[in-house]
C-alpha positions in Angstrom: 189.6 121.2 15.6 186.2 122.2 17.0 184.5 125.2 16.5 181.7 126.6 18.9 178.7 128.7 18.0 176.2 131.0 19.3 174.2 132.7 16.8 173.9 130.2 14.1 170.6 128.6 12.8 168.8 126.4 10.2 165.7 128.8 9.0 164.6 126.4 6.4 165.6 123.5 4.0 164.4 121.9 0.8 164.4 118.4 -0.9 164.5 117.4 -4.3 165.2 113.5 -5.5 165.0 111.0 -8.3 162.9 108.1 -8.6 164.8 105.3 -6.4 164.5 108.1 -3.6 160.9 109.2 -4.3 160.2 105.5 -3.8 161.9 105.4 -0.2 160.8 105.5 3.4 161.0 109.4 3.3 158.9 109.8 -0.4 156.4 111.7 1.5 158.6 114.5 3.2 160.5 115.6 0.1 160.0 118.7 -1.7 160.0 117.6 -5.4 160.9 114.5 -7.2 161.3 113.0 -10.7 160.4 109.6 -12.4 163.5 109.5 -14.0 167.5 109.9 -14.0 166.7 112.7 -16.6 164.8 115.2 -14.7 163.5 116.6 -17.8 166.8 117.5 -19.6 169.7 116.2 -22.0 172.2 114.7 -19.5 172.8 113.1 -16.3 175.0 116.2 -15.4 172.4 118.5 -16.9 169.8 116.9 -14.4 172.4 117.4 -11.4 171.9 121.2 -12.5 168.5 121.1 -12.8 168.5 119.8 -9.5 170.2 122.0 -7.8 168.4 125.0 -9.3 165.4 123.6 -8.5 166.2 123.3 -4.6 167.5 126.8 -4.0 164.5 128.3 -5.7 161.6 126.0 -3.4 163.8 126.8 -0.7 163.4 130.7 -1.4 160.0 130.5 -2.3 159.5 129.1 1.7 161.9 132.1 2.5 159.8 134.3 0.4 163.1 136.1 -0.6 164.7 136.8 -3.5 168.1 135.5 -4.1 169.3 139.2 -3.6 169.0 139.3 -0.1 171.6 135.8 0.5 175.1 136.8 1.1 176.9 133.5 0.0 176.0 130.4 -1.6 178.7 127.4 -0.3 178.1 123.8 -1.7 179.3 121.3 -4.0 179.4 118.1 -5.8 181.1 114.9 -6.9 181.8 116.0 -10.2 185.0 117.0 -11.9 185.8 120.4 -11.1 182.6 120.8 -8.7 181.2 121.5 -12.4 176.8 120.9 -11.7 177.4 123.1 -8.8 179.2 125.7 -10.5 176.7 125.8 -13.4 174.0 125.9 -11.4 175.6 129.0 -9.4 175.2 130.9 -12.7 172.0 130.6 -12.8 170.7 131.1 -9.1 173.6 134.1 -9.1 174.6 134.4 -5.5 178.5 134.6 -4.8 179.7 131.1 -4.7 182.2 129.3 -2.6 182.6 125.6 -3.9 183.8 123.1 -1.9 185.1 119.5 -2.6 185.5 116.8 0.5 184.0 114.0 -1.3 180.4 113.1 0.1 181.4 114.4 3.4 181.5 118.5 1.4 177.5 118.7 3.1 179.0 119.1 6.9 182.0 120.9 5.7 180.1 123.2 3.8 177.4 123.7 6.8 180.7 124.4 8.8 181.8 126.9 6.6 178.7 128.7 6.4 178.3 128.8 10.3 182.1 130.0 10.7 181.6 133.0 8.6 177.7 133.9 10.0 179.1 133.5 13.8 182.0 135.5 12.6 179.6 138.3 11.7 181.5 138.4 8.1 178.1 137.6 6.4 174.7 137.6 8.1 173.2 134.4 6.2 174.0 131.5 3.5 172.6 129.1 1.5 174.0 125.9 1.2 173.8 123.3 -1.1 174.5 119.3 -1.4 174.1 117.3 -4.6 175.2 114.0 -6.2 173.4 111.8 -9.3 173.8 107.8 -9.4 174.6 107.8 -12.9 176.8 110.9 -13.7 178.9 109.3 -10.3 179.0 106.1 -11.6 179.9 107.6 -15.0 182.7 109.4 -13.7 184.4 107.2 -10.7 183.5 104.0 -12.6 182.2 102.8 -15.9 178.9 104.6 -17.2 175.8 102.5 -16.6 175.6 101.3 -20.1 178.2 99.5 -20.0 176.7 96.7 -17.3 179.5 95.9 -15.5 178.8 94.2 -12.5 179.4 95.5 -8.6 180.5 93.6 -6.1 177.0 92.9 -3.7 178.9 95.1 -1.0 178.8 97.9 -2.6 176.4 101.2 -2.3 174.2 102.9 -4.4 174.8 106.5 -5.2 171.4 109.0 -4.2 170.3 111.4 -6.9 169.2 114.5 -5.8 169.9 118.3 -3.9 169.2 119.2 -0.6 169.4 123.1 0.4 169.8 124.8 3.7 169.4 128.7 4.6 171.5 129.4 7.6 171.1 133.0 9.4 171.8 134.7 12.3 168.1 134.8 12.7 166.2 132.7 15.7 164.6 129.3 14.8 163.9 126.3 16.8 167.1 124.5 15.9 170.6 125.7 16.0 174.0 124.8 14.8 175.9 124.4 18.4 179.4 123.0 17.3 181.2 121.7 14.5 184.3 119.4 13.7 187.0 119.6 11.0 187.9 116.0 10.1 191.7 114.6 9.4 192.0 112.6 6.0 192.8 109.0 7.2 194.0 106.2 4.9 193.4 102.8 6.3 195.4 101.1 3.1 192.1 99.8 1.2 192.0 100.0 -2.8 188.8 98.3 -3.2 186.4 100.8 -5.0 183.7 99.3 -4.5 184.1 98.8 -0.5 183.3 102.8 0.5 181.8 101.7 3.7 184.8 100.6 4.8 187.2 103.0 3.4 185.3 105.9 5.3 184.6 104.1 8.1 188.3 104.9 10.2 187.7 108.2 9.3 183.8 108.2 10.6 185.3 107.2 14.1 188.4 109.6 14.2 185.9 112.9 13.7 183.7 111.3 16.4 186.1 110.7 18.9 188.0 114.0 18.0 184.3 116.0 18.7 183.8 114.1 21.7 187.0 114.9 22.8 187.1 118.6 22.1 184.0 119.0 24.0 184.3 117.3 26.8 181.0 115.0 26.0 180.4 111.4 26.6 178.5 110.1 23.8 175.3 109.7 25.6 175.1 113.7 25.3 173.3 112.9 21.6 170.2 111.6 21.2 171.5 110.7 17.6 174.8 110.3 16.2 174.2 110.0 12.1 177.0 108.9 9.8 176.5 109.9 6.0 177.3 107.0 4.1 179.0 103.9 5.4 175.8 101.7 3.8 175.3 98.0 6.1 178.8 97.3 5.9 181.1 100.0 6.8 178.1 101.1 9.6 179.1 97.1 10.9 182.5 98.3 10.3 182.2 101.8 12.5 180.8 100.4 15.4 183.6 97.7 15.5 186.4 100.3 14.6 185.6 102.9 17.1 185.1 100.4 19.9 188.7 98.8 19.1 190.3 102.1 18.8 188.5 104.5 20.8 186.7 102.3 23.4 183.4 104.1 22.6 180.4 101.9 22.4 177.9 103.7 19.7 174.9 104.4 21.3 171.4 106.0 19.6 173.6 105.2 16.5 172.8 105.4 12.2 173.4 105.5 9.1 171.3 107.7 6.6 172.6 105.6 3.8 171.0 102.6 5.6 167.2 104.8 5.9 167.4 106.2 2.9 166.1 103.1 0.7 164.1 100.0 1.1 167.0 98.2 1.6 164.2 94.9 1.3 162.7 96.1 -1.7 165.1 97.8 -3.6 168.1 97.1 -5.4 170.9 99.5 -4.0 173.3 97.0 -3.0 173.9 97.3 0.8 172.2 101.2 1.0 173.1 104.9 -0.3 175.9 106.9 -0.6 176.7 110.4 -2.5 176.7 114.2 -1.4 173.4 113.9 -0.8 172.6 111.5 1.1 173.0 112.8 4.5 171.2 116.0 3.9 168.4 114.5 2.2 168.0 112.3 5.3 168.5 115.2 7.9 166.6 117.8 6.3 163.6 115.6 6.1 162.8 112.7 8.7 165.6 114.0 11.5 164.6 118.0 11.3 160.8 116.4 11.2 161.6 114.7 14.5 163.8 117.8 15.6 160.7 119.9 15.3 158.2 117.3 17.1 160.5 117.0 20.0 161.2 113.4 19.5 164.5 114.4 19.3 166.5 117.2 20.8 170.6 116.8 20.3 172.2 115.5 16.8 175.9 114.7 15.5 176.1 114.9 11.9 178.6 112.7 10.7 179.3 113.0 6.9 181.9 110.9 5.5 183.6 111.1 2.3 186.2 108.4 0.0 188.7 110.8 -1.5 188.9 108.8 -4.1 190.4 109.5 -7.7 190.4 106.8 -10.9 193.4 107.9 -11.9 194.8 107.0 -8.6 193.1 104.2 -8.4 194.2 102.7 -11.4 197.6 103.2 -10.0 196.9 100.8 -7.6 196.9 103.5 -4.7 195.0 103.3 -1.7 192.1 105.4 -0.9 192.0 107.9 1.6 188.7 109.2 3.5 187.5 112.2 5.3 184.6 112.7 7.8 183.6 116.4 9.1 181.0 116.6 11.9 178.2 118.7 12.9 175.9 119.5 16.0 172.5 120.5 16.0 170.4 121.5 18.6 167.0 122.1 19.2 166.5 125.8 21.1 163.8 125.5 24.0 
């Protein structure tokens, strides 16, 4: 299902990151970052607030607004019950609609947004992504302390928020189209192989978008996955030739930019909520703004995955919701 828009646009965004990120290709562009996982307070979780409360309020600073004037706030998170999200929504006290598609929740919560704004029900929204390495880890895992060892395929969760004001009101880029995704389960139980868990699901959305539109996929001048990391971006470009005889052109991963993959020790690249918007609302809107690039597909993708399930022995499914952006000439 594809959904078309006319009157929908990104008026401003804002960054805020840990250390691993601050250290990264993109240190320069972000908003605000912290030395440590702690960001000044008690708890991982508690940092993931912090976060979180931090973005909205740089990103209404830049707005000069008060939170008064925003009709909706729409994000969430990869902890149980949504729960830094939520917390941080009772402090930055705009209505809330949390969401929860895994690390593919940033495009679905852009979608959202830009359904109800085109719709005319609300006139603007902020929206929010966040995730933390170590409350993730914590959580879907073991917690850090304990040192248990990864398999050297695996990804390395991003800590940070990134925050987007959508409005009916002009800018130089514009949301054009989005794509709701179809949970896919390709049968893999390996937690610690997300790339290629998400991967099926990465080229299902793609093809669907494509497909709905009538486009070829030279129409983009990038198409950006969320989080597939080295392997499952190998995988993608494999998958969605075998399956869907498209040959991924102007193709990446922001989970493969995010890090110095060389210099770094995140496994085989990012992953988490935020990884995709902390990528796009940087580097890609930079290059959006310079004209270096003009038409982008936003792919995030998402491992429904669930410990409890897992230690069932289940298999994990995987979502992917895409996005279009457009610069307006």
């Amino acid at each position: 299902m594809t959904f078309k828009y006319n009157n929908v646009y990104i008026n401003e965004t804002s960054t805020v990151v840990g250390p691993y990120e601050a250290k990264g290709p993109f240190s320069k562009l972000y908003d605000k970052s912290y030395d440590d996982f702690y960001f000044g307070e008690k708890s991982w979780e508690q940092a993931e607030i912090k976060g979180i409360t931090d973005s909205v309020e740089i990103l209404l600073n830049k707005l000069n607004i008060k939170n008064t004037k925003v009709d909706v706030h729409i994000g969430g998170d990869l902890l149980n019950q949504i729960v830094a999200t939520n917390y941080a929504s009772s402090k930055i006290g705009i209505p809330l609609i949390g969401l929860y598609s895994a690390c593919a929740t940033s495009t679905l919560s852009l979608m959202l947004a830009s359904n109800m704004i085109e719709a005319n029900q609300i006139k603007n929204a902020i929206v929010t992504s966040s995730s933390h390495n170590n409350g993730a880890e914590k959580q879907f895992r073991n917690p850090v302390e304990y040192g248990g060892p990864k398999r050297d395929y695996t990804t390395f969760t991003t800590t940070g928020c990134a925050s987007c004001y959508l409005s009916q009101e002009k800018s130089n880029i514009k949301v054009e189209s989005a794509t709701l995704g179809t949970v896919t389960d390709m049968g893999i139980n390996d937690v610690f192989n997300m790339g290629a868990v998400m991967a099926p699901a990465a080229a299902r959305v793609i093809a669907d978008h494509l497909k709905d539109t009538n486009r070829t996929i030279d129409y983009y001048d990038l198409i950006l996955t969320g989080d597939l990391g080295l392997i499952g971006k190998m995988i993608l470009k494999e998958y969605i030739k075998k399956e869907y005889n498209i040959s991924l052109k102007n193709y990446d991963d922001s989970a493969c930019m995010i890090f110095d993959l060389d210099n770094q020790p995140v496994y085989k690249g990012g992953s988490g909520v935020a990884c995709l918007p902390l990528v796009t609302y940087t580097h890609i809107i930079d290059k959006m703004k310079k004209g270096k690039l003009n038409k982008v597909l936003l792919v995030a993708t998402g491992a429904l995955m669930n410990p409890g399930m897992c230690n069932q022995h289940l298999t994990i499914p995987s979502i992917s919701h895409a996005l279009s952006l457009e610069v307006v000439k």
